[in-house]
C-alpha positions, 0 to 999 in steps of 0.5 A: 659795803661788800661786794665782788666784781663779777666781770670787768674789762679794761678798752685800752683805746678809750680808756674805760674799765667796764664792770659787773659788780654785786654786793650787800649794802644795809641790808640790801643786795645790788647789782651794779653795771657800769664804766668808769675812766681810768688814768692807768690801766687797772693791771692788778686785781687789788687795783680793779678792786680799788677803782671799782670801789671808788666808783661804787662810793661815788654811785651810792653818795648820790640821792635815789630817786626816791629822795632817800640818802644814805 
């Protein structure tokens, strides 16, 4: 899987990291909005990269709509 975070913010107050990312993935190309819970705030660019990436793993394990998992 490769992507880029396009935009992120990280709300100090709820603890929340706020993306953008877009990327391939077989074949396919995604964008992806969300927001995830962070322990630390992400201060580092590899960090951000690290959170996000987990996230997108975690987003892609679970079963599309359409039944298909990959």
């Amino acid at each position: 899987m490769q992507f880029k975070v396009t935009s992120s913010y990280y709300d100090e107050a709820s603890k929340y990291l706020v993306y953008t990312a877009t990327g391939e993935r077989n074949g396919a190309r995604y964008t992806v909005s969300s927001r995830v819970k962070c322990l630390k705030p992400p201060t580092t660019p590899e960090r951000l990269h690290m959170v996000v990436l987990l996230a997108l793993t975690d987003q892609f394990k679970r079963p599309s709509p359409s039944g298909r998992r990959e």
